[in-house]
Structures are given as C-alpha cells and as structure tokens.
C-alpha positions in Angstrom: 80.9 100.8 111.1 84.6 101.4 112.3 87.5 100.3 110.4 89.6 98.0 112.3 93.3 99.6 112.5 96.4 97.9 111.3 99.5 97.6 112.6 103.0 96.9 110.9 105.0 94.0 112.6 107.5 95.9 113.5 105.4 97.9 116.0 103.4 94.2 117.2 106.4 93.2 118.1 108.0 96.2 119.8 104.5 96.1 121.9 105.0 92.2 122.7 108.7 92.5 123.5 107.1 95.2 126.0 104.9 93.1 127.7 107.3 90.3 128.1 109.6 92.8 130.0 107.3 93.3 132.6 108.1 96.2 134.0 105.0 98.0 133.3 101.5 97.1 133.8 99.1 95.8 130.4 97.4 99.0 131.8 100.5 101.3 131.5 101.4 99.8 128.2 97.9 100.2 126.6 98.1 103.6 127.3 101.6 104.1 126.2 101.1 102.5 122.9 97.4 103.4 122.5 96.3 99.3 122.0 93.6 97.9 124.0 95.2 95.4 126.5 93.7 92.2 125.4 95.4 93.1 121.8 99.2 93.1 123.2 98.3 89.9 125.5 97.4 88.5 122.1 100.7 89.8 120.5 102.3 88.4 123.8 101.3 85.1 123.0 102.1 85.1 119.5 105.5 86.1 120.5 106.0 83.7 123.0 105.1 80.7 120.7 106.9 81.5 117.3 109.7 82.9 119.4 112.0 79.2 118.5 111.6 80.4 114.6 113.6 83.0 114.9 116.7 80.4 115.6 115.5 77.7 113.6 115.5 79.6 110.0 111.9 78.1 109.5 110.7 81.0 110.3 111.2 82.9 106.9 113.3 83.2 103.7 116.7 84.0 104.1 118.4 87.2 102.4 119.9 85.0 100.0 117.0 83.3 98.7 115.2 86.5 98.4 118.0 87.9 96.5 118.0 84.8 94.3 114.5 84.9 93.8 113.9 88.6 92.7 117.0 87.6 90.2 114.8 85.1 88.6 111.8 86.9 88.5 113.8 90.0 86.6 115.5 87.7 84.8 111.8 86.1 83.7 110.7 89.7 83.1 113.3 90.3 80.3 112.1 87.2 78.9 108.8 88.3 78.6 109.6 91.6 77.3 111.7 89.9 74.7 108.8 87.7 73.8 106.5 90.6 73.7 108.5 92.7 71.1 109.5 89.5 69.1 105.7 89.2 68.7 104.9 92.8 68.4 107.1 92.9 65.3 105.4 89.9 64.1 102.3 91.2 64.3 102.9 94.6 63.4 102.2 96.8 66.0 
C-alpha cells in the first residue's frame, strides 16, 4: 500500500497561487510541481475560499499572542520545575 505524500503549506499554497495566475495549464503545472491536477484544483479552491482570512485576522494567531503564550507556558514550566524539586527534597530523592 502506498503512503500518501505530504506537503508543507507553504508549497500548497505556492501551487494554488499558481493556478490562480493562469498562465499555465493544470497540465503544465502538474508536471512542474509533480502534483496530480485534481490535487492543485483542490488547493485552488481552498485558496479561493479562506482567501478573506487572511485580511480579517480570523484566520490565525497573531505574533503577539504567540509570543504571549509561549511566555506563559515557560513561565508555567518553571513552576513546575519549582514544584518538582520542592517535592523531591521532601521526599528525598
């Protein structure tokens, strides 16, 4: 059985932004970027109907909330490893 082949986002989306071009054929493009045609007419549509995200901020998390987020989960990290040697101690280990 053949495993079905993955592709980063990044390269979907270079494929779809292809396609939406138009100025090759799905043909020319399958062979270009080695994807059967019915995949990047899937990416293509994809594209097409989360496009508005990309304006609307819905579409994701913003840098800052990333940022504020991996600051609370190191932040809950040294927590835990505070916890952990507090009971460590306690326990003698």
């Amino acid at each position: 059985m053949a495993m079905r082949k993955k592709f980063p986002d990044d390269f979907k989306a270079k494929v779809a932004l292809a396609a939406l071009k138009g100025d090759k054929t799905m043909a020319e493009l399958a062979s270009e970027f080695q994807v059967h045609p019915s995949q990047i007419n899937t990416w293509k549509a994809v594209l097409k109907e989360r496009a508005a995200d990309v304006f609307s901020g819905s579409a994701g998390t913003s840098a800052k909330e990333y940022k504020d987020r991996i600051e609370e989960l190191f932040s809950d990290i040294g927590r835990i490893q505070v916890e952990n040697n507090w009971l460590k101690k306690k326990l003698n280990f």
